[in-house]
PDB file as gemmi writes it, atoms N, CA and C in Angstrom:
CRYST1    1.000    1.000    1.000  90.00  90.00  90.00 P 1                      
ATOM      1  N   UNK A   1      -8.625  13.360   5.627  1.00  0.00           N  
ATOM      2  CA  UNK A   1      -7.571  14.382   5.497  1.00  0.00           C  
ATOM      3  C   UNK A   1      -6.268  13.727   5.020  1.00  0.00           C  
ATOM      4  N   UNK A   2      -5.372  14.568   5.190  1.00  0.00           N  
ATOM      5  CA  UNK A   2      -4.157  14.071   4.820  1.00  0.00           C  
ATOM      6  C   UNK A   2      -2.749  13.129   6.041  1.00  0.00           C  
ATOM      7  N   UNK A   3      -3.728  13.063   6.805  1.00  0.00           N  
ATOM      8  CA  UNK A   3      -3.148  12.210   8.051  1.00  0.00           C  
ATOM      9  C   UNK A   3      -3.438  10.815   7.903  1.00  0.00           C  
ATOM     10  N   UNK A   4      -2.289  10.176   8.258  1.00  0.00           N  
ATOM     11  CA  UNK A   4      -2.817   8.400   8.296  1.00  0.00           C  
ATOM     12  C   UNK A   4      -3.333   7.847   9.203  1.00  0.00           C  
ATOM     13  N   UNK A   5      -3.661   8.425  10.071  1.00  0.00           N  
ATOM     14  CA  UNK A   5      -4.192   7.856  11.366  1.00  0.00           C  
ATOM     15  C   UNK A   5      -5.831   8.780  11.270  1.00  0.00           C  
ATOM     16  N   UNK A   6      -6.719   7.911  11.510  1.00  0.00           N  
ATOM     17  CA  UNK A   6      -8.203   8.790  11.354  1.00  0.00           C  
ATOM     18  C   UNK A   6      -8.229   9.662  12.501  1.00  0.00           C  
ATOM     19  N   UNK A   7      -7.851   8.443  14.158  1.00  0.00           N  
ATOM     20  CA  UNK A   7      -7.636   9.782  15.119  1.00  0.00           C  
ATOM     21  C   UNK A   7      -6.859  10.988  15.339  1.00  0.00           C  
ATOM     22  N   UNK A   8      -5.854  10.894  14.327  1.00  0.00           N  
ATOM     23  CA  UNK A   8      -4.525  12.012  14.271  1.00  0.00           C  
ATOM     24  C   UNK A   8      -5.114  13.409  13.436  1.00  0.00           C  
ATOM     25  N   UNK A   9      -6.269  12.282  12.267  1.00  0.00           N  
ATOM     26  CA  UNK A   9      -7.033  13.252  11.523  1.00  0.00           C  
ATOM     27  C   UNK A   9      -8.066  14.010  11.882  1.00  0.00           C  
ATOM     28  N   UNK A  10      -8.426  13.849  12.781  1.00  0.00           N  
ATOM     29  CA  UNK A  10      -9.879  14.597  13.653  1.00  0.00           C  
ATOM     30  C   UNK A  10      -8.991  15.780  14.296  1.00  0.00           C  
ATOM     31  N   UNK A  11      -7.716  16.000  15.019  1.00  0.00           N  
ATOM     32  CA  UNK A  11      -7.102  16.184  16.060  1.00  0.00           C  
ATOM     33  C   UNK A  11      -6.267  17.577  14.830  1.00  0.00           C  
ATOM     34  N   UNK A  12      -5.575  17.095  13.622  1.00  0.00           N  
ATOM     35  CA  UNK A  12      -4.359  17.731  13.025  1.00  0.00           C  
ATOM     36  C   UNK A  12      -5.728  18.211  11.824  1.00  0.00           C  
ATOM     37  N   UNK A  13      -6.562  17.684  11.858  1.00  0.00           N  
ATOM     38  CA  UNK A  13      -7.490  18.336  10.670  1.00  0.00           C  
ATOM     39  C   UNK A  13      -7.082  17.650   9.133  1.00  0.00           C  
ATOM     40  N   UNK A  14      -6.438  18.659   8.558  1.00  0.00           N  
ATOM     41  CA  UNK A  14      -5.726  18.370   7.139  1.00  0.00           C  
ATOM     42  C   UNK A  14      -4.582  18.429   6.897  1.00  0.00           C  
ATOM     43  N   UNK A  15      -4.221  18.370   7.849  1.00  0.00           N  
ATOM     44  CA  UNK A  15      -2.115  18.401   8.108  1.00  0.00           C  
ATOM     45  C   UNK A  15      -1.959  16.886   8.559  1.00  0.00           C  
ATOM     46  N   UNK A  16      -0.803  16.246   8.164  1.00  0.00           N  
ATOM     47  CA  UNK A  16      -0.288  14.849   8.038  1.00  0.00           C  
ATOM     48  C   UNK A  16      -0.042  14.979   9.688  1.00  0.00           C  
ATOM     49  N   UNK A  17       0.429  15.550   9.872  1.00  0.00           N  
ATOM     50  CA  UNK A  17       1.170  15.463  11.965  1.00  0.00           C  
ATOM     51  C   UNK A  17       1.075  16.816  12.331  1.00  0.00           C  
TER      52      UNK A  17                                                      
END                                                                             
């Protein structure tokens, strides 16, 4: 996704934060 963190990306989906 568009998050930099892979766990932030599981959590925010395709939103950065």
């Amino acid at each position: 996704s568009a998050s930099y963190m892979l766990v932030l990306d599981r959590a925010c989906g395709d939103a950065p934060l």
